[in-house]
N, C-alpha and C positions, 0 to 999 in steps of 0.2 A: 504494500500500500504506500502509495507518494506521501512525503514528508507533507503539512498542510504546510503554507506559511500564509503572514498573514499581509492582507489588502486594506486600505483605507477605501473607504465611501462616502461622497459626500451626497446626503441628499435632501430636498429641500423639507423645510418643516412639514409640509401638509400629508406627503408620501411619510413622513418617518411617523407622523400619528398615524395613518391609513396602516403600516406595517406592522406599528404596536399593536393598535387593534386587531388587528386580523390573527396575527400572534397570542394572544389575549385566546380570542373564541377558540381558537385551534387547541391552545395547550400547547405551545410551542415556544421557543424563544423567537425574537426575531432574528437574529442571527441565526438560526436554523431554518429558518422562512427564506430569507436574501440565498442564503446556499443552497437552498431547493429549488428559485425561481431561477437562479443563476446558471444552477445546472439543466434545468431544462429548458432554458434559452439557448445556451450551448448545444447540447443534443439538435433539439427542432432546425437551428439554423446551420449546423454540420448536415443536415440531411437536403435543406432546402439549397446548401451550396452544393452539393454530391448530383443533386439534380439537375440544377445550373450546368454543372460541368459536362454531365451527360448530355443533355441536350445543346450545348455547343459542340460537343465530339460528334453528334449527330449529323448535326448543322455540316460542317467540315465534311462529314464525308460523304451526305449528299451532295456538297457543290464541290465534293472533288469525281465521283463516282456518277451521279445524278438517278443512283437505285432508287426508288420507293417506293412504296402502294399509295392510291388514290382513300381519301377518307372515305368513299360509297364502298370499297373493299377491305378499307379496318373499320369499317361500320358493320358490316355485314359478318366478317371474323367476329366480332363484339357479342353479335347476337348471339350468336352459336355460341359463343360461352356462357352468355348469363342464361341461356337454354339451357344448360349443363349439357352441349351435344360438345364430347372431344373432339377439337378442331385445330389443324393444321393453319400456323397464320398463313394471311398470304404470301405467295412469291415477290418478294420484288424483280421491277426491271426498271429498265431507262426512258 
């Protein structure tokens, strides 16, 4: 387990009541509360950039490639699965 250490935070009076109290109802600290929203800020936007990434690698190698399906053919793939029918995506081509 990483060493903690520790971060200063400055934040304005009306959030640092808003934290106490919520910390309060919870049974929490607030410093258990900031380290919880914090870590799940982290999480959510590692995932939201992971996706970014992907869909610019996408990007790239359709305009290097010019492969894709038409969305009338990942629509109709679509169906077929929320059908529950096991379905082979489309082919792409150029």
């Amino acid at each position: 387990m990483p060493t903690p250490s520790t971060t200063a935070l400055k934040l304005d009076s009306s959030i640092k009541k808003r934290v106490q109290r919520l910390a309060t109802a919870r049974r929490r600290s607030p410093h258990w509360l900031m380290r919880e929203a914090i870590a799940e800020y982290v999480e959510r936007e590692e995932k939201r950039e992971e996706f970014r990434q992907a869909a610019l690698a996408a990007w790239e190698h359709y305009q290097t490639t010019g492969l894709h399906v038409t969305g009338e053919e990942a629509n109709a793939w679509m169906a077929k699965l929320e059908s529950r029918k096991d379905s082979a995506p489309p082919k792409c081509h150029g």
